[in-house]
N, C-alpha and C positions, 0 to 999 in steps of 0.2 A: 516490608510492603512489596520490593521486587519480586521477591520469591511467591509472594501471593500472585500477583500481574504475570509471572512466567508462566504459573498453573495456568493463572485461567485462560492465558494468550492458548495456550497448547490444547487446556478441554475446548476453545472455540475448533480447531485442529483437529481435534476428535472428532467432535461431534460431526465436523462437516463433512469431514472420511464417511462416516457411519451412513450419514445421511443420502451420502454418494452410493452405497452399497443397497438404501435402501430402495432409491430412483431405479436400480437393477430389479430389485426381487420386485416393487408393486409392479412395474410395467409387463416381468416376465408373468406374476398372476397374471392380469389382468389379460393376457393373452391365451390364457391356458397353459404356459409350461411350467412344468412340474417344479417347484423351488423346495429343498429338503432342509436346507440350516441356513438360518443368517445367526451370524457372531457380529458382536463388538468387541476387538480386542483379538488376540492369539495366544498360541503356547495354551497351559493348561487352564481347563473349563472350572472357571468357579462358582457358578449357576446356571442354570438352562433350566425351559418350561419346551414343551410340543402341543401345539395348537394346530390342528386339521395336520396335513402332510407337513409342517417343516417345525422344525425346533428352534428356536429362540435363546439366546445366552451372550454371555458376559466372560471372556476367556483374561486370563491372569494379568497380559501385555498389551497394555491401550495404545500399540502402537497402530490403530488403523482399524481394519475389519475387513469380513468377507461374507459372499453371499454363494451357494450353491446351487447352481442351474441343471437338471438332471440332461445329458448330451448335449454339451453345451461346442464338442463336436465331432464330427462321426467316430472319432477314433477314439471318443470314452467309451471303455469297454466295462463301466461300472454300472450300465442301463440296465435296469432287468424288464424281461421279456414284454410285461403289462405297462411300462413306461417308453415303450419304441413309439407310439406316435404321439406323444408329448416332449420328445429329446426336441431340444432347442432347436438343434442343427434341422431338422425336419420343416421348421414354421419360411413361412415366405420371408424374402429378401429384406423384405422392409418392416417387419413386426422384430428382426434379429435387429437390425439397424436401429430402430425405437428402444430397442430392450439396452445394446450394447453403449450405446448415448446416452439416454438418461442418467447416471452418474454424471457426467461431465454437465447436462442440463441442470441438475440438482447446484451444482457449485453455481453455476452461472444464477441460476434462481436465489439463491443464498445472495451471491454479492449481491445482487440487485439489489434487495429484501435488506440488508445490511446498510448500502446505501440511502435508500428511502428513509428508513428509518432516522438514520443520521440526520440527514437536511432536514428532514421534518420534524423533528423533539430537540436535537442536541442545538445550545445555541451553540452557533460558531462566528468567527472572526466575519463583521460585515462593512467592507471596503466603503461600499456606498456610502454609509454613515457617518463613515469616520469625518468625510467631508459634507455634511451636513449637521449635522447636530456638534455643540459643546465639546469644546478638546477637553479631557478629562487626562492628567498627568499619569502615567504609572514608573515613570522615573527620573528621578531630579541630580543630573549632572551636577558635579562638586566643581569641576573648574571648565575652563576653555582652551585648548591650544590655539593659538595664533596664526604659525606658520602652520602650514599643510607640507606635511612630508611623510616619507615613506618607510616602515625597517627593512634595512635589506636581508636581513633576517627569515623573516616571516613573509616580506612583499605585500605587508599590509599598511594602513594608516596609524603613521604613530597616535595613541592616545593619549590627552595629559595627564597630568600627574601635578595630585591635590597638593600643594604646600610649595611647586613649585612654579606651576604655571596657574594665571591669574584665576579668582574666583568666580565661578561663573554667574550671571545674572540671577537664575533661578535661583541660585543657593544665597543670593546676599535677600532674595525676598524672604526667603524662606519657606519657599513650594516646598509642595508636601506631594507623595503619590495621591491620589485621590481627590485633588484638589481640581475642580471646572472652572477654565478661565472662559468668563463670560462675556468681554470688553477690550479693549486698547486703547487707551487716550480718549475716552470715554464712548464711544463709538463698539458695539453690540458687534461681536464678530463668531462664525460661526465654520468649521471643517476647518482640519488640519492646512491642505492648502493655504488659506485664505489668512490664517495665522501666520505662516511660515514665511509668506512675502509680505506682510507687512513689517514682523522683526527683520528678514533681514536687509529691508528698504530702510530701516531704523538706526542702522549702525553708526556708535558715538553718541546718539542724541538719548535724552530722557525719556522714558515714557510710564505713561502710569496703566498699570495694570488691575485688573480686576478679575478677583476670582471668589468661589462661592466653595467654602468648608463644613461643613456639616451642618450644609442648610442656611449659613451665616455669610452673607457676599461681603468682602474686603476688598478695597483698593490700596495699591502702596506702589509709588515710581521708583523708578533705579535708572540709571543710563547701561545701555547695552555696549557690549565689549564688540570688536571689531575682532573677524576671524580669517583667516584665508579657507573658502570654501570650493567646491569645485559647482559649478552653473550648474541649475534647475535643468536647464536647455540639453547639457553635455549627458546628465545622466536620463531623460526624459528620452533621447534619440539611444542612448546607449548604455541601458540598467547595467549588466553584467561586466561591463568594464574595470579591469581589477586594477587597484588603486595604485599600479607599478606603470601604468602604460599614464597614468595621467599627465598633464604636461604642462605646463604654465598660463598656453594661451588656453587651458580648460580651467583656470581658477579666477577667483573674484572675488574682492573684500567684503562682508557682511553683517549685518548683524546677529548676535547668537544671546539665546534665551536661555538656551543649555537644559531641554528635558523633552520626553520620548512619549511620545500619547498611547494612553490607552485603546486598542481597538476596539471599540463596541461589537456585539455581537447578538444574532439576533435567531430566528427560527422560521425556517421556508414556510410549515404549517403543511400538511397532509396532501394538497393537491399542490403546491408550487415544488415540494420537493419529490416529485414524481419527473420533475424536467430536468432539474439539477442531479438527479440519481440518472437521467439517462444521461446526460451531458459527461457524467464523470464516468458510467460504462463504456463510454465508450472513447473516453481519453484512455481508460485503462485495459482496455483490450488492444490499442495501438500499443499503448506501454512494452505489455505482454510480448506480442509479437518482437516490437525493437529489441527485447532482451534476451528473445530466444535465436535471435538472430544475431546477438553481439556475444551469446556463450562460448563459441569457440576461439576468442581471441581471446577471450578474460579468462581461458586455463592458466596462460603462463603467469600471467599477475596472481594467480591464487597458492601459486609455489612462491613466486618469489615472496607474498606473505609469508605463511610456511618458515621461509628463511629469514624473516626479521624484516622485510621491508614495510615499509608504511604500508597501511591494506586500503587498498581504493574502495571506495564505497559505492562504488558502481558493481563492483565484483557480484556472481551469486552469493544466497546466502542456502542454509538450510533448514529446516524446519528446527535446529537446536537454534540457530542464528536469530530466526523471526520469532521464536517464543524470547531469546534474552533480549530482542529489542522491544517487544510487545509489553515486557516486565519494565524496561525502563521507560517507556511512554503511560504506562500504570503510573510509576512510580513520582513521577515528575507532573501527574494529576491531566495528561496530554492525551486527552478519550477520544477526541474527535481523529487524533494521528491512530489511536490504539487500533479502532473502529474498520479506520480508511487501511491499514495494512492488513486486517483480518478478511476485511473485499477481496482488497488486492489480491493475495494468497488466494483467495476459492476461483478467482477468473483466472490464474496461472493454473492452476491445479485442473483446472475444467479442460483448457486449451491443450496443455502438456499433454494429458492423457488422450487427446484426442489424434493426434499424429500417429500418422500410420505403420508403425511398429510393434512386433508380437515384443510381450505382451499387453500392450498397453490394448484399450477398450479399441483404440482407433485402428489399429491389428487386423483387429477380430473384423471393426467393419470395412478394413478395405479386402480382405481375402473376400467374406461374401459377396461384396461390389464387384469385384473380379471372375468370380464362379458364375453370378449373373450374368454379367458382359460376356466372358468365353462362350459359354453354353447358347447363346441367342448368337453369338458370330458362328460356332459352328453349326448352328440349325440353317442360319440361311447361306453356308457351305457344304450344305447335306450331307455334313457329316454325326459321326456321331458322338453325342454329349460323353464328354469326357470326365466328366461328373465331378464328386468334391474334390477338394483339394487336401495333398493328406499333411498333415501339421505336424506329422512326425521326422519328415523332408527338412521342413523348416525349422525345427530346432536347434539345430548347430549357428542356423543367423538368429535366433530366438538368445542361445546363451550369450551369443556377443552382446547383444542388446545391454541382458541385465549385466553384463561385466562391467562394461561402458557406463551404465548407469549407474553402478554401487560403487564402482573407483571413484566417477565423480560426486556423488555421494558424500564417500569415503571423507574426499580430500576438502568438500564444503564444510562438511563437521568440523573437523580437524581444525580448517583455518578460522573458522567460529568459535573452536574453544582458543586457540594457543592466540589468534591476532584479531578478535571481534571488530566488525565496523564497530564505527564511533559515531554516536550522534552528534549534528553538528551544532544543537541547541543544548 
């Protein structure tokens, strides 16, 4: 089932490439320049059709695709003579701008469209509820540890250990996952919260509980074990606190139940996840940006992977990387994570491309931004226009570009296959 989940993570990958290329050719029609081939795919042609001036096809290697703009700039010398006022390079400032964008619009339209979707159909984990409606068990601890301490190992909380630290509440009732506790000492109680301090306000003493199994409500008492925990308070002012820094006057005796609730989960519905799809657009164009900003310090951690080190999971990944995680969040039945990286990935890929370097789209449109501005500075310097710019000058910073880019590339893949992040679920 991973290897099904890689595929399809990667034809989402496809298609969106494709889709990018196709945001190029409607806008360049639709302006009148001449478009002669769009492909899906490279290397050799294993189908094509020709409909009015351009041809259509399906090429051997689905790594991506392309679209052909006829003078896309002055220096294409493949224009024939009946195509010189259709060459791209000829149309105004701002129809090449629309033309050379739209790809990157296309991704961003995609995440959008990917997210709505999401909030709106898929249910997902709903916070609110969990504190509102009936705890429903989805896993029943075997025992309790007592003391609270730490491996220094690991620099996590040691966990018990069945047979030799005592048995925990839940397991002497005999919770079940799926089990709705509807009551406590006969008294109707409702959200996790509200559960949580009353056990462990309860510690040492008896208490009877009540829950409902398939459809059938039971009650059955037990006395709650007493645990060293660390304060509601401690982690409420400070979640991400890792369990090495905690300290004694942050712990407190409690009582413990011993089981993990289920999240309910629920569905925004067609116009509330229109807010929630922009709420997360634009968490995740911050994202974007932070990451493109923190690439050039995460080279050397992607060698020292490479060399056997732990691989940080912050590091880039690369398109083999995000399809082998996209396969294990298939795999592990994780849609709504599968969904949210597949966004993610087209609002990178949008942005990426848009930075102003040949050859990327955003190249293309800051030379013509520049041709405009030069040529309007030197007219009201009465001088004279100095016309396009020729892109054959700029190829030698053109190759660095893609060297730069396919090294790192290179060395993304590479550290994807030999030392892959790890999911931490």
């Amino acid at each position: 089932m991973e290897i099904f989940g890689i595929v399809l993570f990667a034809l989402g990958i496809f298609l969106s490439v494709c889709l990018h290329e196709a945001g190029h050719m409607g806008t360049a029609k639709m302006f009148g320049m001449k478009v002669t081939r769009f492909f899906a795919g490279f290397g050799p042609t294993l189908w094509s059709f020709k409909r009015g001036e351009t041809e259509y096809g399906i090429k051997a290697i689905p790594a991506g695709g392309f679209v052909k703009i006829v003078g896309m700039t002055p220096q294409d010398d493949d224009v024939a003579a009946e195509d010189e006022p259709r060459a791209m390079w000829r149309f105004p400032v701002w129809k090449r701008t629309v033309v050379m964008s739209a790809g990157s619009v296309t991704h961003f339209a995609l995440g959008v469209l990917i997210l709505w979707g999401l909030f709106s159909f898929v249910p997902l984990n709903d916070d609110s509820k969990l504190q509102t409606d009936p705890v429903t068990i989805a896993q029943v601890a075997p025992c309790v540890e007592e003391k609270f301490s730490v491996d220094p190992a690991t620099q996590r909380q040691v966990a018990c250990e069945a047979g030799k630290d005592p048995e925990s509440a839940a397991a002497k009732l005999g919770l079940q996952p799926g089990d709705v506790i509807t009551a406590l000492d006969g008294q109707q109680v409702r959200g996790w919260d509200t559960l949580t301090a009353k056990i462990r306000a309860s510690g040492g003493q008896e208490v009877s509980l009540t829950f409902e199994r398939d459809g059938t409500s039971q009650t059955k008492s037990v006395t709650l074990p007493v645990s060293e925990r660390v304060k509601q308070q401690v982690i409420q002012d400070d979640p991400d606190r890792p369990a090495s820094k905690i300290t004694p006057a942050d712990l407190e005796k409690v009582g413990m139940l011993g089981i993990t609730p289920e999240i309910p989960k629920s569905t925004a519905g067609p116009i509330d996840g229109v807010g929630k799809a922009a709420d997360q657009t634009v968490f995740m164009i911050e994202g974007t940006f932070t990451a493109l900003k923190k690439f050039p310090e995460k080279i050397p951690a992607l060698f020292a992977a490479l060399s056997g080190d732990e691989r940080d999971p912050e590091t880039p990944i690369s398109v083999v990387g995000a399809s082998r995680i996209g396969g294990e969040l298939f795999d592990r039945g994780e849609w709504p994570s599968f969904i949210l990286l597949l966004a993610a990935l087209n609002f990178f890929v949008g942005i990426f491309n848009l930075l102003p370097l040949l050859p990327l789209d955003g190249g293309h449109i800051a030379i013509a931004w520049f041709e405009r501005v030069r040529s309007w500075l030197y007219a009201k310097l009465g001088r004279q226009d100095p016309g396009r710019v020729d892109y054959f000058k700029l190829m030698p910073v053109t190759y660095v570009v893609i060297l730069i880019f396919g090294g790192f590339t290179l060395l993304t893949v590479a550290a994807d296959i030999l030392n892959p992040i790890e999911l931490p679920f």
